[in-house]
Structure formats: structure tokens, C-alpha cells
VEXMAR-844092 format. One record per residue (C-alpha): residue number from 1; residue in three letters; chain; x, y, z. Coordinates in pm, 1 decimal, padded with zeros to 6 digits. Layout:
+-----+-----+----+----------+----------+----------+
|   i |  aa | ch |        u |        v |        w |
+-----+-----+----+----------+----------+----------+
| NUM | Ala |  A |        X |        Y |        Z |
...
+-----+-----+----+----------+----------+----------+
END
This chain:
+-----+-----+----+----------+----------+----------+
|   i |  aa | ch |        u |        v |        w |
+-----+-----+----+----------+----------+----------+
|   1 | Unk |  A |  00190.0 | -00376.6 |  02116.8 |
|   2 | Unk |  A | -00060.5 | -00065.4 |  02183.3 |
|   3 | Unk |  A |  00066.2 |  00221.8 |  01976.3 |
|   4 | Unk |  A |  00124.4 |  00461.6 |  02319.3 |
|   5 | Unk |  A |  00363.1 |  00154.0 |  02428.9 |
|   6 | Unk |  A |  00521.9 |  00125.3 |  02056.6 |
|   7 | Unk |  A |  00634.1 |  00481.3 |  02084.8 |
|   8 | Unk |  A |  00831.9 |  00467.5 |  02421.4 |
|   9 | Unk |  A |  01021.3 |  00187.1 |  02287.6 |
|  10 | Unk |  A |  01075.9 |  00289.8 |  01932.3 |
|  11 | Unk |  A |  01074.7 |  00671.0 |  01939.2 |
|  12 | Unk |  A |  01509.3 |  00690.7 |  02113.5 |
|  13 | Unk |  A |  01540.1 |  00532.4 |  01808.2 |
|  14 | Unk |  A |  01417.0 |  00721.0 |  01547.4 |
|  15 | Unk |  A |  01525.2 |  01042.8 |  01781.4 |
|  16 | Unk |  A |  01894.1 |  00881.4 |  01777.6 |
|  17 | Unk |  A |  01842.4 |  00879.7 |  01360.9 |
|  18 | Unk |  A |  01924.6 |  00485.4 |  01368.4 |
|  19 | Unk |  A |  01543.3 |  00462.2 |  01180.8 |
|  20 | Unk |  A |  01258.9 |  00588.3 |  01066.9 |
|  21 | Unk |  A |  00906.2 |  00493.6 |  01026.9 |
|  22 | Unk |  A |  00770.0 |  00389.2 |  00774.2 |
|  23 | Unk |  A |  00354.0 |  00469.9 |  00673.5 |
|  24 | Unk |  A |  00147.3 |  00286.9 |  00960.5 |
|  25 | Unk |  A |  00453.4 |  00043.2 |  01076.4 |
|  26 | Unk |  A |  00531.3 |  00095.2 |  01458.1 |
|  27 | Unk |  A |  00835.6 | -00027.1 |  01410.3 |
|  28 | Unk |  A |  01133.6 |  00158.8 |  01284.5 |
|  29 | Unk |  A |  01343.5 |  00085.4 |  00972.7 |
|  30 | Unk |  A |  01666.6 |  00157.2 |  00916.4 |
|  31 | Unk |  A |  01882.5 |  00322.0 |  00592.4 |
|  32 | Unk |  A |  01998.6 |  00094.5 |  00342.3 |
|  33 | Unk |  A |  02312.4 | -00163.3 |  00408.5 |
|  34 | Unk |  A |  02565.1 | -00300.9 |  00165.6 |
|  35 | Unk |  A |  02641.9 | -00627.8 |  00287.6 |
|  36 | Unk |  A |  02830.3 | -00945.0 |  00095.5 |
|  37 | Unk |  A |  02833.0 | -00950.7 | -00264.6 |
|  38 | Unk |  A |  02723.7 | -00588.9 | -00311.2 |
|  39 | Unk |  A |  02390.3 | -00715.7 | -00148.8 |
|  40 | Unk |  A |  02134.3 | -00410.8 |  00003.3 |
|  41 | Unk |  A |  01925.8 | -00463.8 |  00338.6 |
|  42 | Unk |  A |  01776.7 | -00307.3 |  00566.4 |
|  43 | Unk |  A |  01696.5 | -00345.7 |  00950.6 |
|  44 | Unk |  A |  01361.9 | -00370.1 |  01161.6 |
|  45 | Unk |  A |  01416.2 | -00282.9 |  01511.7 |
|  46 | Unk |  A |  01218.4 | -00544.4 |  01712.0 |
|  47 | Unk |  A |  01133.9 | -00550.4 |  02049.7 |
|  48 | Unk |  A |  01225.7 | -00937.6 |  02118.0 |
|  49 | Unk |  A |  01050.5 | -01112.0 |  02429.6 |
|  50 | Unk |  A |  01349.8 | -01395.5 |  02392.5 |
|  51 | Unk |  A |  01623.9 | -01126.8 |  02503.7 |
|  52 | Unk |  A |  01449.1 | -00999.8 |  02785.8 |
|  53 | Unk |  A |  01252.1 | -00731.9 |  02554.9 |
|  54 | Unk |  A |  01565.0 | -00587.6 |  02385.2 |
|  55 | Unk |  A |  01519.5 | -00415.6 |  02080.3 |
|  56 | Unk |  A |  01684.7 | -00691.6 |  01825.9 |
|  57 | Unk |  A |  01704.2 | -00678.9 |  01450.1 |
|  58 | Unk |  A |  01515.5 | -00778.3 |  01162.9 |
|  59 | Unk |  A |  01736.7 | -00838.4 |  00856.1 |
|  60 | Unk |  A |  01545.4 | -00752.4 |  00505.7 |
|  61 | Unk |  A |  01660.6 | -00756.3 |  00188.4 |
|  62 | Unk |  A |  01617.6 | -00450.2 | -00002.1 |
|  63 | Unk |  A |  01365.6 | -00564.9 | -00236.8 |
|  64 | Unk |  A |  01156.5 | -00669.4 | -00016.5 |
|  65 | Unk |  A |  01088.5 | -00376.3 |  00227.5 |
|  66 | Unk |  A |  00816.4 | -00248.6 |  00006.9 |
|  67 | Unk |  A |  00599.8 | -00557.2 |  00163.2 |
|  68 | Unk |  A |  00624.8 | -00405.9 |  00488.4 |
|  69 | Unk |  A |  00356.7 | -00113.0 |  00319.6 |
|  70 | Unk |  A |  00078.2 | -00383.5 |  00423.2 |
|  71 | Unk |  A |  00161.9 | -00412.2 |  00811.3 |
|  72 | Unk |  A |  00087.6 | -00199.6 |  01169.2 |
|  73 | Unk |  A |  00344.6 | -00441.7 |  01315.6 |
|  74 | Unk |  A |  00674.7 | -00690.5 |  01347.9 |
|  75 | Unk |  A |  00677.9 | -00878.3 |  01652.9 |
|  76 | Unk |  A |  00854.1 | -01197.8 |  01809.3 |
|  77 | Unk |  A |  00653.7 | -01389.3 |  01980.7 |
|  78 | Unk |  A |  00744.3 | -01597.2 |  02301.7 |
|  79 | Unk |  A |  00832.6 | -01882.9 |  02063.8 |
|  80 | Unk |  A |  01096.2 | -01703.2 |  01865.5 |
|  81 | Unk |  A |  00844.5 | -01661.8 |  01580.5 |
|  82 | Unk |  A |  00853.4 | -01329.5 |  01374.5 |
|  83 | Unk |  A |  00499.5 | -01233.8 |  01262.5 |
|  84 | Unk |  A |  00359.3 | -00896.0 |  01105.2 |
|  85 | Unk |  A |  00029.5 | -00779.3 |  01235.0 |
|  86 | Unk |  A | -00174.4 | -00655.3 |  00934.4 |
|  87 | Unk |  A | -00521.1 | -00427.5 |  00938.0 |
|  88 | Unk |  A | -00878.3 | -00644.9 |  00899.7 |
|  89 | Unk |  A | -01070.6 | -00381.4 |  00944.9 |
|  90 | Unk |  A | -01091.0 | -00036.9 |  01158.3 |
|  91 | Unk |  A | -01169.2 | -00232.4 |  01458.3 |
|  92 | Unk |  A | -00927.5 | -00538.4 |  01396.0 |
|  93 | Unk |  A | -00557.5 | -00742.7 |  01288.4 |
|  94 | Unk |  A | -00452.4 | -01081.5 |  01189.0 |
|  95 | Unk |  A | -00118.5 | -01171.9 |  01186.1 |
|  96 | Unk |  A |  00087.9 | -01390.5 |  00951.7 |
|  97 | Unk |  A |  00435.2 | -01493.2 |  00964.3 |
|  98 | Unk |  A |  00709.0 | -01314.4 |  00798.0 |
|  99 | Unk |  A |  00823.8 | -01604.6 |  00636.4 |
| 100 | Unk |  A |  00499.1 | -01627.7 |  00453.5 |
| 101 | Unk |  A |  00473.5 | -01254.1 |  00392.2 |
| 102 | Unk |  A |  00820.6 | -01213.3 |  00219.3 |
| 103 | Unk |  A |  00812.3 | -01568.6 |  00014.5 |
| 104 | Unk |  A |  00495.9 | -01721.2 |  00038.0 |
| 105 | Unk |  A |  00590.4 | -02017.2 |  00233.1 |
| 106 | Unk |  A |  00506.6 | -02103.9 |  00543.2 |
| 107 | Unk |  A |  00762.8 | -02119.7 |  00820.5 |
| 108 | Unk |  A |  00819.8 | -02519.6 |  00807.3 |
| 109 | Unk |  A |  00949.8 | -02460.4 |  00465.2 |
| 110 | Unk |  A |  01177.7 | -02210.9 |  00515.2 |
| 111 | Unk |  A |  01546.6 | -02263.5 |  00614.9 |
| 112 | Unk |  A |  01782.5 | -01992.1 |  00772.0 |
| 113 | Unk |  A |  02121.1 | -02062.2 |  00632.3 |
| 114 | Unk |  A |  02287.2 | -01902.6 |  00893.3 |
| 115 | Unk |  A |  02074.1 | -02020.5 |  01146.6 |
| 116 | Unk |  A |  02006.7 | -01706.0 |  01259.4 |
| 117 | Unk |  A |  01607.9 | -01670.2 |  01249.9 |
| 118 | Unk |  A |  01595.3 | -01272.5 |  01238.5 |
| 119 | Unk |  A |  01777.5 | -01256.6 |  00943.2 |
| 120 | Unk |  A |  01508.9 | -01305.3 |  00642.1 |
| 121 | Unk |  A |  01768.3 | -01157.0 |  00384.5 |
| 122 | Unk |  A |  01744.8 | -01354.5 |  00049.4 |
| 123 | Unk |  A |  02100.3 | -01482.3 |  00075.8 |
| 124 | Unk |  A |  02009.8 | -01664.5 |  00344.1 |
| 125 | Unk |  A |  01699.4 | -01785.2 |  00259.0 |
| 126 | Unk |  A |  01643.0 | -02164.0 |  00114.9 |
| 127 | Unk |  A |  01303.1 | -02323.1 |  00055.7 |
| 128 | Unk |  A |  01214.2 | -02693.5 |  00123.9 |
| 129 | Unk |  A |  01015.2 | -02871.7 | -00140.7 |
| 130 | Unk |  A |  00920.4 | -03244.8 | -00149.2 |
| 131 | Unk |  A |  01038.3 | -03461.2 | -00447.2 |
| 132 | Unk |  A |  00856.3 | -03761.0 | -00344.5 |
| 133 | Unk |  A |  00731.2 | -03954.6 | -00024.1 |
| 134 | Unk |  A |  00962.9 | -03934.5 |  00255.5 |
| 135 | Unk |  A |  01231.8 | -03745.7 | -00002.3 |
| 136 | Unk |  A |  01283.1 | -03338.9 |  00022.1 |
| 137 | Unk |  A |  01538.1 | -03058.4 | -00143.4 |
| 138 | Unk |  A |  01687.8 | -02770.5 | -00048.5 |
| 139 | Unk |  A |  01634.2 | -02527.3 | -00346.6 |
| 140 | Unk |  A |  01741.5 | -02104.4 | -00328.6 |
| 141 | Unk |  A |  01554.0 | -01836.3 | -00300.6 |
| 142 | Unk |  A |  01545.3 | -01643.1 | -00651.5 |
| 143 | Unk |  A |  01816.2 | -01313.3 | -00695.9 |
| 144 | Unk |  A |  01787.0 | -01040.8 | -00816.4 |
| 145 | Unk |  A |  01844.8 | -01000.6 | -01188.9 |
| 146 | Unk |  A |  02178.1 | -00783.9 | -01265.7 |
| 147 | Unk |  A |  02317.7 | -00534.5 | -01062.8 |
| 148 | Unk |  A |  02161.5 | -00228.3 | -01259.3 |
| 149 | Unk |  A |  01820.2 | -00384.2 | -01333.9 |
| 150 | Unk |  A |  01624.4 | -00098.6 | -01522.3 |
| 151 | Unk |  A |  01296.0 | -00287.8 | -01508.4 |
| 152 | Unk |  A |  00994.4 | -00101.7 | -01332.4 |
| 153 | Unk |  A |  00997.2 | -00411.8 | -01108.3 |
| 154 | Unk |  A |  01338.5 | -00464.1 | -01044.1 |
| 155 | Unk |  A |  01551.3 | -00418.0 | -00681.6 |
| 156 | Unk |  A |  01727.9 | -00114.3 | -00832.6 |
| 157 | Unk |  A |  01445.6 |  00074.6 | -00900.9 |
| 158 | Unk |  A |  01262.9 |  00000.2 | -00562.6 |
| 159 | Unk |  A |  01602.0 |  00057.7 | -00402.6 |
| 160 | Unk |  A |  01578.3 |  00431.7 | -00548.4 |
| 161 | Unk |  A |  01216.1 |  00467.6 | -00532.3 |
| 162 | Unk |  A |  01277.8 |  00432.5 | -00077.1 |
| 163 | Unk |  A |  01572.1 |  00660.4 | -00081.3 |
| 164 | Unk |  A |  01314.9 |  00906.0 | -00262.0 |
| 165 | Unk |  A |  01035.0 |  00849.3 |  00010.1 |
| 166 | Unk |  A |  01295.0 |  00875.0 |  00244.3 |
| 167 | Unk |  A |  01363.1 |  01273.5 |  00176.3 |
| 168 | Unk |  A |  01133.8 |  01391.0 | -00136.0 |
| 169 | Unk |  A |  01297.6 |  01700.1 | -00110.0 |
| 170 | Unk |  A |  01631.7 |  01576.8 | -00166.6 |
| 171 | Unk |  A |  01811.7 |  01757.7 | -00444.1 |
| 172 | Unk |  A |  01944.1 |  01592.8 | -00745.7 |
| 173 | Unk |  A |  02297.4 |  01510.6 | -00631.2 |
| 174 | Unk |  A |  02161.2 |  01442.4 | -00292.3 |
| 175 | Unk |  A |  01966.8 |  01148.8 | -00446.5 |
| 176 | Unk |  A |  02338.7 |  01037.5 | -00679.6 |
| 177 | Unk |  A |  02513.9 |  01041.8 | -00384.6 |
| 178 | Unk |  A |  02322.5 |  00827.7 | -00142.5 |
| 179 | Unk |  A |  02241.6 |  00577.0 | -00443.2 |
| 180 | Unk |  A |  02636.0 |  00587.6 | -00500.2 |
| 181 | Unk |  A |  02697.3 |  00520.9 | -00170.3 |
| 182 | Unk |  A |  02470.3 |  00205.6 | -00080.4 |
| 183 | Unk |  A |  02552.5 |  00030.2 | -00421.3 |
| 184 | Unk |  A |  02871.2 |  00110.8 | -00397.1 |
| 185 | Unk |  A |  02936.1 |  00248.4 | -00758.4 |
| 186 | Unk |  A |  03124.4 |  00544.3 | -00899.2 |
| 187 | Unk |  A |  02907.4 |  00862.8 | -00880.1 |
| 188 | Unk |  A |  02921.3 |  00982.2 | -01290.5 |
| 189 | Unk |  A |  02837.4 |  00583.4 | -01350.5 |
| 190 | Unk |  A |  02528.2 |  00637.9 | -01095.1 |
| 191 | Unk |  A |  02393.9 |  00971.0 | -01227.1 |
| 192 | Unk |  A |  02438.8 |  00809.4 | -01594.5 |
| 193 | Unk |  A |  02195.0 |  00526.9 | -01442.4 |
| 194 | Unk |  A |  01989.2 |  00766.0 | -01266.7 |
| 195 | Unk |  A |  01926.5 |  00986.0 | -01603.2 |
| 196 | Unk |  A |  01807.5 |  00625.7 | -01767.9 |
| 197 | Unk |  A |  01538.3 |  00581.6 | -01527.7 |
| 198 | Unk |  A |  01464.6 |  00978.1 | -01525.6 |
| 199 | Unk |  A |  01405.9 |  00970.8 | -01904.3 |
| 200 | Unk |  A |  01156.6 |  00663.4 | -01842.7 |
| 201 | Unk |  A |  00955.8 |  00844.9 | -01568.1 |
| 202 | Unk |  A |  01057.8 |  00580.4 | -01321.0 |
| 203 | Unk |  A |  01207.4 |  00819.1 | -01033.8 |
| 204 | Unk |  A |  00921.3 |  00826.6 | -00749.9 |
| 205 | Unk |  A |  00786.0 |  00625.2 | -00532.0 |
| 206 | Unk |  A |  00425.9 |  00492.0 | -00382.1 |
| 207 | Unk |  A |  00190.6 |  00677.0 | -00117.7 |
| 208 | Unk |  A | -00040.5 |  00414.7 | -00087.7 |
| 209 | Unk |  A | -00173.2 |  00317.8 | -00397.5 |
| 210 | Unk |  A | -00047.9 |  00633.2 | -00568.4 |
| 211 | Unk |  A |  00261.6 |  00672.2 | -00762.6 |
| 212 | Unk |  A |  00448.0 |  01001.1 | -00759.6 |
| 213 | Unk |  A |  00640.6 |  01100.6 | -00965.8 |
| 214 | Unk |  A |  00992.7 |  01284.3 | -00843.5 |
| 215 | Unk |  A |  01167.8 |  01541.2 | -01037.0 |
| 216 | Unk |  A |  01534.4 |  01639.1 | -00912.7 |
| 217 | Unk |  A |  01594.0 |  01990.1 | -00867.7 |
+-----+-----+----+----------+----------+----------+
END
């Protein structure tokens, strides 16, 4: 979708605060979720050619909205595919699905537990692998590791690090509060957490290929 088009259907809904963009993506992202299990996601509004060119709803997991970084673009196609449109050069895109983008797999290998084919959260996400000719298994997509994973890596800290992008300016209890909120945790158990991660310069996030660090005032 040309960017001037992208914009009069995306823009009422970043004006009504239901998302925001995010870098280069046309499409708009929503806050963090808490869904089963304590589980974070987020939502890509989609423009879907399947529902008459409603916006529908892309269902993330949390951990995985940093791969979005890479693309201009979700889209459905008129097959009920989702594909992200990614930048070749100045002048061009190639696409690739989102199955492949999130888990490496392409689409044939990927089942949607709940059948529903927007949702790409990691809960409902199983992989098909062959055990021998004619014979195939159903095995789950990997978790995340502990609910307050301190690792650089881990879903906590990339959790934080896109409520900091979100509003760098946020002040310190801004930033406890809104963590509090979408993990659903006590607030003095969250700012304990918080400090951890403080103390081991992981509070920041990525412009591009640039970390910055974030300081709460």
C-alpha cells in the first residue's frame, strides 16, 4: 500500500490513541496486552482484503515485536496470507511471510492452534516437523524463560526496553507503573526489578542499530 494511502487508513487510528507507529512500519501497533497465563502481546492493525478492507488484527507476542524493526509493511493478501514487506534497496521491497519472519518456518509448517490465522502469538503457535517418510509431529513453539527473566535477551527486558521507546521522557514511576500494569505485578516488587536491570545498564532501548541508554528522572 503507497504510503499517502497507508496514512488515510491508519492515521484515525493512531489519532484515536488505539496505536502508534513504529520506525518505518505503516502500520500501527498497539500498547502492550496481558492475555492468558500472564502472557504480553501486542496488536497490528491490518487492513484485510478478506473482510471487505476492514482494519483486522495482528496478534504478536511481546517478544517478538522487536522483528517488526526490519519491515515498511503487514499486509493480507487476497489469499488470507499475512506477509511483511521489507526494504531491498532505495528503489525496492520483497516480501516474506510472517510466519517465516517470527519463527523461521515457512507457512506449511506452521499450525494456528486456534485456528485463527491472524493470531501469530507464541501460545498458539505449533511447528510441524517430519519424523520419517509419510510420519510428522506437532512440537511447541519455545516460551519464554521465567516470568522476571533478567537476561539482556530475555522478553522482560525487551518488554521494558518498548515501553521506554514508547515515551523516553517518561519519568521514573511513569515507567514502574506501566511495567506494573501489563505484567500484572505489585508496584514495590516491579521497581525492585526495575532497579536490577538499572544497576546493569539494561534500561533503554534500540534506534536502529544504536542502543540508548535511559536514565529515570
Amino acid at each position: 500500500m503507497k504510503l499517502e494511502k497507508a496514512k488515510q487508513v491508519y492515521d484515525p487510528i493512531v489519532k484515536a490513541q488505539r496505536g502508534r507507529y513504529f520506525g518505518d512500519l505503516k502500520n500501527p501497533v498497539s500498547r502492550p496486552f496481558v492475555g492468558a497465563h500472564g502472557k504480553v502481546y501486542r496488536t497490528v492493525f491490518v487492513r484485510n482484503p478478506l473482510n471487505g478492507d476492514d482494519i483486522d488484527r495482528v496478534l504478536i507476542s511481546e517478544e517478538d515485536v522487536p522483528k517488526l524493526d526490519q519491515l515498511l509493511e503487514i499486509a493480507i493478501t487476497s489469499k488470507g496470507d499475512v506477509i511483511g514487506r521489507k526494504k531491498r534497496d532505495k528503489n525496492s521491497t520483497h516480501q516474506v511471510s510472517l510466519e517465516f519472519l517470527i519463527y523461521g518456518e515457512f507457512p506449511r509448517n506452521i499450525v494456528h492452534i486456534n485456528q485463527n490465522m491472524l493470531d501469530f502469538r507464541r501460545t498458539n503457535i505449533c511447528k510441524i516437523k517430519p519424523l520419517e517418510k509419510g510420519k510428522f509431529t506437532i512440537e511447541d513453539i519455545s516460551q519464554t524463560e521465567g516470568y522476571w527473566n533478567t537476561s539482556f535477551e530475555g522478553s522482560t527486558r525487551a518488554l521494558i526496553s518498548l515501553c521506554i521507546r514508547d515515551n523516553p521522557n517518561q519519568r521514573w514511576d511513569e515507567l514502574v507503573k506501566t511495567v506494573s500494569e501489563i505484567k500484572n505485578c505489585p508496584v514495590k516488587e516491579t521497581e525492585q526489578h526495575l532497579r536490577e536491570f538499572q544497576e546493569r545498564q539494561m534500561l533503554g532501548y534500540h534506534e536502529g542499530p544504536d542502543w540508548k541508554e535511559w536514565v529515570g528522572k
